[in-house]
KOLLUM-370109 format. One line per field, with one value per residue (C-alpha): residue number from 0; residue in one letter; x, y, z. Coordinates in steps of 0.001 Angstrom, whole numbers, plus 524288, in hexadecimal, padded with zeros to 5 digits. Example, Ala and Ser with C-alpha at 12.3 -4.5 7.8 and 13.67 -1.06 7.14 Angstrom:
BEGIN
lumvo: c(0,1)
bagu: c(a,s)
X: c(8300C,83566)
Y: c(7EE6C,7FBDC)
Z: c(81E78,81BE4)
***
This chain:
BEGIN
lumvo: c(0,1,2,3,4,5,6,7,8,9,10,11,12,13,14,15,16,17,18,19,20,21,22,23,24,25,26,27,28,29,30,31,32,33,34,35,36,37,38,39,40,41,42,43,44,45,46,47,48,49,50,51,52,53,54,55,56,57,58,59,60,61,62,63,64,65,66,67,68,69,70,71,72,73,74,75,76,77,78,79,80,81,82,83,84,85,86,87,88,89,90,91,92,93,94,95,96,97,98,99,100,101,102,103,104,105,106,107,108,109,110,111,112,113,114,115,116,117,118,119,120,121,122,123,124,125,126,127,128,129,130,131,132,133,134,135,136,137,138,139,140,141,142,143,144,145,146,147,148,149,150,151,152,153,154,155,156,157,158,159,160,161,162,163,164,165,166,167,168,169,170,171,172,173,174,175,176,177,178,179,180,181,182,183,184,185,186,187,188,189,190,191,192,193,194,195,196,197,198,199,200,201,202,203,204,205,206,207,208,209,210,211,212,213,214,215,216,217,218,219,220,221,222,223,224,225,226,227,228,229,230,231,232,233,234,235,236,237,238,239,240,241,242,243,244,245,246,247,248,249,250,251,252,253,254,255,256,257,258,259,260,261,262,263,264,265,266,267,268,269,270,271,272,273,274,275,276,277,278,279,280,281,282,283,284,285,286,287,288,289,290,291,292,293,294,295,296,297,298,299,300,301,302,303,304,305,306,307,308,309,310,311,312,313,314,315,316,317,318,319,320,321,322,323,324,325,326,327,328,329,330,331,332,333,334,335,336,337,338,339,340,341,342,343,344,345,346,347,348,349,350,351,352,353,354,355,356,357,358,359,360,361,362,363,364,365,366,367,368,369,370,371,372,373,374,375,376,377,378,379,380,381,382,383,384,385,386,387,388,389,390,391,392,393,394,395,396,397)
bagu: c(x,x,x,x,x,x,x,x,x,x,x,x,x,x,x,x,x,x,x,x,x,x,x,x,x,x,x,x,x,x,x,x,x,x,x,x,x,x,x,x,x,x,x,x,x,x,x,x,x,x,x,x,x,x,x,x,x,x,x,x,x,x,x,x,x,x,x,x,x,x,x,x,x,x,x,x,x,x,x,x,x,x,x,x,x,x,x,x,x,x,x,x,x,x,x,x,x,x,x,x,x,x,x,x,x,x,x,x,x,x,x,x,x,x,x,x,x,x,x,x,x,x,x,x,x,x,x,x,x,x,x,x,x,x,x,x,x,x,x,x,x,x,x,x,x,x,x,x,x,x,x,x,x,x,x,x,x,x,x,x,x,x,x,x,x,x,x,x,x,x,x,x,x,x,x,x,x,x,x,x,x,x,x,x,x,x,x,x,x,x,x,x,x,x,x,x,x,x,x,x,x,x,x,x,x,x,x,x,x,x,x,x,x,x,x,x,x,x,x,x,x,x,x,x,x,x,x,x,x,x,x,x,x,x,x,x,x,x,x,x,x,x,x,x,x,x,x,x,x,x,x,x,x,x,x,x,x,x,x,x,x,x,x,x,x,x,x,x,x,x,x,x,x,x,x,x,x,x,x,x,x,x,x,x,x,x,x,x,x,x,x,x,x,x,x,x,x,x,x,x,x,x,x,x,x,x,x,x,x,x,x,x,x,x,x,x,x,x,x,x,x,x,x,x,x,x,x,x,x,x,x,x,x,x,x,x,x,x,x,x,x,x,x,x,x,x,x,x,x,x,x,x,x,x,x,x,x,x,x,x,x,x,x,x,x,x,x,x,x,x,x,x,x,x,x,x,x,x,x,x,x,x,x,x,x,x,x,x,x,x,x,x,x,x,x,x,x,x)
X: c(DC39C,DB6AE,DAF02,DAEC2,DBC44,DC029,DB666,DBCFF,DCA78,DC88D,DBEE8,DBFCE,DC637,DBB1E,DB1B9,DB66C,DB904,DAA2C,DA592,DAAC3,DA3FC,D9823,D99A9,D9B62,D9133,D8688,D8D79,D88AD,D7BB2,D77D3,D7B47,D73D1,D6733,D68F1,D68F7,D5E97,D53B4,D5677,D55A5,D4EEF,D5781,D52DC,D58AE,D5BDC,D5FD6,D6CAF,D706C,D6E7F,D764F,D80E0,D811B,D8206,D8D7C,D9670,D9165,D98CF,DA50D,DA8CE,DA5F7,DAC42,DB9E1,DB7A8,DAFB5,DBD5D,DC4E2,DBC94,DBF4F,DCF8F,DCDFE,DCA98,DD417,DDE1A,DDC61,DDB3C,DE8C9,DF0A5,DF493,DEDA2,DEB9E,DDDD8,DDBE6,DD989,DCD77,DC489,DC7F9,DC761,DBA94,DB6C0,DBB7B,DB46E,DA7A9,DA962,DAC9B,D9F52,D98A3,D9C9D,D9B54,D8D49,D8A3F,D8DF4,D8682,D79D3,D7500,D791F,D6F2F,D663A,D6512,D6346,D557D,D5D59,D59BE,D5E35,D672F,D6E2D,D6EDE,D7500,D7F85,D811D,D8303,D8C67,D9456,D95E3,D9B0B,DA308,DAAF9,DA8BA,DABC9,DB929,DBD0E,DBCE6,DC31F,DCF0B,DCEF5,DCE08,DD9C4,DE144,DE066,DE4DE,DF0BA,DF1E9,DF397,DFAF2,E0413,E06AA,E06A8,E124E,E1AF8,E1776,E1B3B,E255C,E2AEF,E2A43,E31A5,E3AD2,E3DE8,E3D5D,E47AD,E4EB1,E4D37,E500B,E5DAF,E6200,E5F16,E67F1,E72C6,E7205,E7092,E7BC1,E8463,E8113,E8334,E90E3,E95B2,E8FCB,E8BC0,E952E,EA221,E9B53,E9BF8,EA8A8,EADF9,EA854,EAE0A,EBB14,EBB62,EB583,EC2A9,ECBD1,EC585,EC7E3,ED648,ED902,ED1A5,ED52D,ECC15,EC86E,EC30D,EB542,EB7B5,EBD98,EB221,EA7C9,EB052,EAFDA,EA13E,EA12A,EA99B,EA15D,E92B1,E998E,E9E7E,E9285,E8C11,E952A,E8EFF,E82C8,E84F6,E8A74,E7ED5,E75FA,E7C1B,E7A58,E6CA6,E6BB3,E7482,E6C34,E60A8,E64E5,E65AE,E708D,E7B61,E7B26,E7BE3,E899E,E8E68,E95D4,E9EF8,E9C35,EA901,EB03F,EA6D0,EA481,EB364,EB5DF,EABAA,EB28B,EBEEF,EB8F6,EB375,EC004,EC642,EBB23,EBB84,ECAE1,EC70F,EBCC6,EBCBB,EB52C,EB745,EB025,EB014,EA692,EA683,EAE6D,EA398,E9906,E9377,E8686,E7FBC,E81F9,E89EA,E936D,E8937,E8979,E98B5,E8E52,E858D,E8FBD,E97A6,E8D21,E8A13,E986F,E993E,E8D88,E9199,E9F30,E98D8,E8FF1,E9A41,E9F0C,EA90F,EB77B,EB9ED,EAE1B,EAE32,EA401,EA4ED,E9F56,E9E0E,E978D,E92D2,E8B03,E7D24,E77F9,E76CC,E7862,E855D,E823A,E89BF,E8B83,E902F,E9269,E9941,E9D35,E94E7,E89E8,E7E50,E7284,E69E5,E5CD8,E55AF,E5B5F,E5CA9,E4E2F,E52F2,E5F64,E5D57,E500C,E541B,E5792,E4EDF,E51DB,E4DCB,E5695,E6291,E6D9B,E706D,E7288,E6F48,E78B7,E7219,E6663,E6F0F,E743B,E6755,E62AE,E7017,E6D55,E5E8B,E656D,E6D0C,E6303,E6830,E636D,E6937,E669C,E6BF4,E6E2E,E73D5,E7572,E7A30,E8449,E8EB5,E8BFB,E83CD,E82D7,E7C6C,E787D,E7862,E757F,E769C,E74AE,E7FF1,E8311,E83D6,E8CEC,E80FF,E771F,E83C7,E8542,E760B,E763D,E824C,E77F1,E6BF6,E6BAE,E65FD,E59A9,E5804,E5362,E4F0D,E43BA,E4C44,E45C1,E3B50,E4474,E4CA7,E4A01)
Y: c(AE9DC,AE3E2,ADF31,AD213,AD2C3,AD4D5,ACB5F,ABFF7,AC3D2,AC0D9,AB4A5,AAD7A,AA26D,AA254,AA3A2,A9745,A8F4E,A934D,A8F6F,A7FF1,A810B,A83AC,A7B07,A70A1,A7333,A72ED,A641C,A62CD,A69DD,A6236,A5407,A5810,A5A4E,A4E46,A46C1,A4D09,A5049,A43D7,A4CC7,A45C1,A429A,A4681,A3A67,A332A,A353B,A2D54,A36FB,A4403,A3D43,A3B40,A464B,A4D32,A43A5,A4669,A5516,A5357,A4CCF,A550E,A61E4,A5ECD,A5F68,A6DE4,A7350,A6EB0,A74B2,A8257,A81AD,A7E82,A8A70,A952F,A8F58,A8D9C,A9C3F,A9F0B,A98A8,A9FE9,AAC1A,AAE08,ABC42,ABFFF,ACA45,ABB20,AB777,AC056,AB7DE,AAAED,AADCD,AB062,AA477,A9EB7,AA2FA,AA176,A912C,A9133,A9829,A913E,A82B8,A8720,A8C1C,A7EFA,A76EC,A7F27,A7B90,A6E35,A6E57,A724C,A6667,A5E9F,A5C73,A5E48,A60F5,A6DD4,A647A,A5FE1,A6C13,A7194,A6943,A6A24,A7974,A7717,A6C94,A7656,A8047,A787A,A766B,A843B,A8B72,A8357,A81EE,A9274,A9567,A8D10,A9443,AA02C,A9B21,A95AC,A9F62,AAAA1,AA2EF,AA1DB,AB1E8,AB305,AABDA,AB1A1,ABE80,AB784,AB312,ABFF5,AC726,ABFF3,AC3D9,ACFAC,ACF68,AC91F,AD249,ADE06,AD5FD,AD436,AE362,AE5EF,ADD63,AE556,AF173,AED6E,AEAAD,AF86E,AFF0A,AF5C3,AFA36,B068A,B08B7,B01FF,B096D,B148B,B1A9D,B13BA,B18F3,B2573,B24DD,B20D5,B2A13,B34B2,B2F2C,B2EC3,B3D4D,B409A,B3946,B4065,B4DDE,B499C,B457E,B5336,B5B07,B5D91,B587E,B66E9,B6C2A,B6C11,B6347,B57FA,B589E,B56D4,B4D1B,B4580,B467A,B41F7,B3734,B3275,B33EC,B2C96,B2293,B2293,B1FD1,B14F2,B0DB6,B10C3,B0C59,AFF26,AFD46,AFEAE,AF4BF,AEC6D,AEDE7,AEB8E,ADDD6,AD91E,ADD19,AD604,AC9F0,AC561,AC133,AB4C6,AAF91,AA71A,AA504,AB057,AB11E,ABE30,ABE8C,AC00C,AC935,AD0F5,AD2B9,AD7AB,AE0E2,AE5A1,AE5BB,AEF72,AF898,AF8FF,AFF22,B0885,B0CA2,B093C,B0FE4,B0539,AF8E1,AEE5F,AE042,AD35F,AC851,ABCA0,AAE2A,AA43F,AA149,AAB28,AA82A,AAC6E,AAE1F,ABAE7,ABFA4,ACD9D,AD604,AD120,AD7E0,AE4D8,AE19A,AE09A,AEC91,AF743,AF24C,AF328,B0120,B06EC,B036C,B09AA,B16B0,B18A9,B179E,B22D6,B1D15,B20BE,B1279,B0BB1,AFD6B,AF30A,AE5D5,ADA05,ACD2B,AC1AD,AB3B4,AA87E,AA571,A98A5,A9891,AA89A,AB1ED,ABDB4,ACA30,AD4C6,AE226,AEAF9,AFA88,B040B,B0E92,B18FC,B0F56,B10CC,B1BC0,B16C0,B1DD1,B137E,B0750,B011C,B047C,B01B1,AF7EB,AFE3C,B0623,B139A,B1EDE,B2C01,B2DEC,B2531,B2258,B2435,B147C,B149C,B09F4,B0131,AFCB1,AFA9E,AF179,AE965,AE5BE,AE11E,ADAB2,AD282,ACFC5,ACB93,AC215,ABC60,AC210,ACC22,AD76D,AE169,AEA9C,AE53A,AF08A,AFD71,B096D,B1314,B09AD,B037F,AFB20,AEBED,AE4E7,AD682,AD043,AC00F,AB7E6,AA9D3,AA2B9,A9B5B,A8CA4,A844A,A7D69,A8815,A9185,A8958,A8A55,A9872,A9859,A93EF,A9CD8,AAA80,AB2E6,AB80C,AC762,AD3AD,ACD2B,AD725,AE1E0,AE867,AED20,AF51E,AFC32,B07FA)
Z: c(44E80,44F0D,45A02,453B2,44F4D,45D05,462E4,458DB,45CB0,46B4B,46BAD,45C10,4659B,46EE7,4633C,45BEE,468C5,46C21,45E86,4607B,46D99,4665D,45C8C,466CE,46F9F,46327,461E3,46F63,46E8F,4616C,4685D,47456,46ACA,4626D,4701C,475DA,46BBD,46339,456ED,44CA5,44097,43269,42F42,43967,445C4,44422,436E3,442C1,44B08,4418E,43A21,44922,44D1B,43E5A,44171,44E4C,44B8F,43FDE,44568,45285,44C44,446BD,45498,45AC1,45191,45250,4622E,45E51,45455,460C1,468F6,46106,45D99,46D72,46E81,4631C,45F2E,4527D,45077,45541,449DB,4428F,44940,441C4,43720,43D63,4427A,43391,42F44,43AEC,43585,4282F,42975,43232,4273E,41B78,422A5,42669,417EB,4122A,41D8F,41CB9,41002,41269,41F4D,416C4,40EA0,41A62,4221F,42DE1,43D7A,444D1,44E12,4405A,43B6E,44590,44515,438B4,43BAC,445B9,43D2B,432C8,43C45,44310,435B7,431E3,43D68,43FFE,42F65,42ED4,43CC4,43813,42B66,432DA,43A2F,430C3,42955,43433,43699,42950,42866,436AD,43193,42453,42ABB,43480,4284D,42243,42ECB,42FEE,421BB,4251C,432CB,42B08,41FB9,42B02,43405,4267C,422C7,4337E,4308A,424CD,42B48,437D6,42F44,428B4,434B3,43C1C,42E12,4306C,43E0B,43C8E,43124,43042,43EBC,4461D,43C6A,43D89,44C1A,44C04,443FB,44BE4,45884,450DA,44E8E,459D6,4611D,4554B,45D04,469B6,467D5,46123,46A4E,47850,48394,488C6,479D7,4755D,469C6,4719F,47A7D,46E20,469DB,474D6,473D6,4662A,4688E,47659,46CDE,45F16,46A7E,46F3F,46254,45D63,46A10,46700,4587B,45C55,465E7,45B27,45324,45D62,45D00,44EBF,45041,45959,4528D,445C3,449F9,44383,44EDC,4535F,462C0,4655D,472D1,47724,481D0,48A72,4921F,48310,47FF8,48947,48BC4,47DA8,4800B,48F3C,48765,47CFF,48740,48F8D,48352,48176,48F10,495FD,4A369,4A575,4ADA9,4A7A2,4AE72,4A8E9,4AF59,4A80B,4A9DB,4A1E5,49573,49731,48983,484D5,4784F,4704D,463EA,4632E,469BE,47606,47B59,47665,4817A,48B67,48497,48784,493CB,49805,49093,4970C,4A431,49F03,498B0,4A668,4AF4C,4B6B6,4BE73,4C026,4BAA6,4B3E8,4B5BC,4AEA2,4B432,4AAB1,4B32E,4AFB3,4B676,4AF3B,4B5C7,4B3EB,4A4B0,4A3C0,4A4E9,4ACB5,4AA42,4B33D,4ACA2,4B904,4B9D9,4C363,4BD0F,4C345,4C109,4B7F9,4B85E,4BFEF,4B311,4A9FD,4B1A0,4AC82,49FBF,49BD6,491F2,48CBB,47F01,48007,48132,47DA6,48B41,48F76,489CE,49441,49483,4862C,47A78,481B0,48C32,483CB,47A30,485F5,48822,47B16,478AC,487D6,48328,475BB,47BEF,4832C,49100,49BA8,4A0CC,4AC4E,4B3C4,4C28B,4C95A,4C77D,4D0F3,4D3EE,4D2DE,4C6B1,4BDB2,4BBBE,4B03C,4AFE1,4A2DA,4A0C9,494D5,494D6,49217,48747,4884B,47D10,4782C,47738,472AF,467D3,46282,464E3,45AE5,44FC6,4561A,4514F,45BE0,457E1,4525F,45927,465D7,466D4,465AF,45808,4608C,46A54,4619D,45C4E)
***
């Protein structure tokens, strides 16, 4: 870059303001002169004084409109790569103005106090005439490169939409039958096998990993729903929800106490995806807990407008390691709290609620989760409102 490239780029405001300030003060500077030295006409003395007053009042209007043109660039956020060409402009009106006016003057027996005004008329109308070109016309290509950036974001989100619905297909008929259909030989070996051989053993393993993978699987799809932007916020009641989901776990896992207790109408805005929220916090608390008899308590009070949700267990606490973490995503370095916690986080921020983890130690863990509620009059404009795509969420994946 250019020393005067650079040098335009931080002070073409300054530059143009100074320029009407010049302008102005050789108004001031020519009156002063008139007044004082009683310059002799070469016609008459009234014809100076009103060519000097018409000189004036028309180039007053453009010296004002110079000073608006810096300001008005001072004050928005016009790309500063532009001014190089504004400036150009700039000098190119002041040019062309002053190549018509010269040979004009010329014709004229004029003094050097008309003359100069004359000068400074010309580039008052000059100067001003070719910075708004220069500004029109950078708007002019900021904003053709907006729709045309815009085109493009367009045709990528509709390319980005096409390719979540091959890879949602895909994950749902292809991966996740495949995973299934592992897990569902790898049970056919462990009901033919006894509990003591070698090939019930890897077939437990196989089972616990294609398990393992169906969750992971599901989370992903998860990902890609929200990241399509297709579902649509309606008022959802979290006591039905999250009970279905309770219900579903305490059939996975029979040995485990699960209790929910949630105020009458605890309705917030969401679609299907929000039980999955709930769901792997509930499961990781499960899947962590090394108790004789794990227990995972949900409990729930409204706030002022918001429902607060406590999600507490009986398990060994968090690791100290992971704590600042836990909804950051996955490292290889770090991946002991899973995808899940990571999706419970982008599902709460997708809702528009918080969450954080209040207490942790040797005798268990306790989440906080709050949603504003849902009020009948706002529920029913949220029915018609589509919630928007993505929510920043393209740049985090992988």
């Amino acid at each position: 870059m250019s020393d005067e490239s650079r040098f335009l780029k931080q002070r073409l405001p300054q530059l143009l303001i100074a320029s009407s300030g010049l302008l102005t003060l050789e108004i001031l500077i020519g009156a002063v002169l008139r007044f004082v030295l009683r310059v002799p006409s070469d016609i008459t003395a009234l014809g100076i004084d009103q060519t000097f007053l018409v000189g004036v009042l028309t180039s007053v209007p453009f010296i004002l409109a110079l000073g608006y043109a810096g300001r008005w660039l001072a004050r928005h956020d016009m790309r500063r790569d532009r001014y190089p060409r504004i400036f150009y402009w700039f000098l190119v009106g002041g040019f062309a103005f002053l190549s018509v006016n010269v040979p004009l003057m010329a014709l004229f027996p004029l003094s050097e106090l008309v003359v100069a005004s004359w000068i400074r008329w010309g580039l008052s109308i000059g100067l001003t005439v070719g910075v708004w070109v220069g500004i029109a016309e950078a708007r002019t290509i900021e904003n053709t490169l907006t729709k045309e950036r815009q085109k493009i974001r367009m045709e990528q989100l509709e390319a980005q939409r096409d390719l979540f619905e091959y890879l949602n297909s895909l994950l749902r008929h292809e991966v996740l039958n495949t995973a299934n259909t592992i897990d569902g030989y790898a049970t056919l070996l462990l009901e033919t096998n006894a509990s003591d051989t070698e090939t019930h053993h890897y077939a437990d393993v196989i089972s616990q990993q294609s398990t393992d993978l169906e969750v992971i699987i599901e989370d992903i799809r998860i990902l890609l729903r929200i990241l399509d932007g297709t579902a649509e916020f309606t008022p959802i009641d979290l006591d039905e929800k999250i009970s279905e989901e309770t219900d579903l776990l305490e059939t996975t896992y029979p040995d485990v106490e699960i209790t929910v207790d949630l105020p009458d109408e605890a309705v917030v805005y969401g679609d299907s995806l929000i039980r999955r929220l709930f769901g792997n916090l509930v499961r990781n608390a499960i899947e962590h807990n090394n108790s004789d008899v794990a227990r995972v308590a949900v409990d729930g009070a409204k706030v002022d407008d918001s429902i607060v949700i406590t999600i507490s267990d009986n398990g060994p606490g968090i690791p100290e390691d992971v704590r600042n973490t836990l909804f950051e995503r996955p490292r290889k370095a770090q991946v002991n709290h899973g995808l899940g916690l990571y999706l419970v986080g982008k599902l709460v921020e997708y809702y528009g609620g918080r969450i954080e983890l209040v207490s942790t130690d040797g005798d268990g863990s306790t989440f906080e989760i709050s949603f504003p509620l849902a009020g009948a009059e706002a529920a029913a404009q949220s029915e018609e409102s589509p919630r928007p795509s993505g929510f920043g969420l393209q740049s985090e994946l992988p």
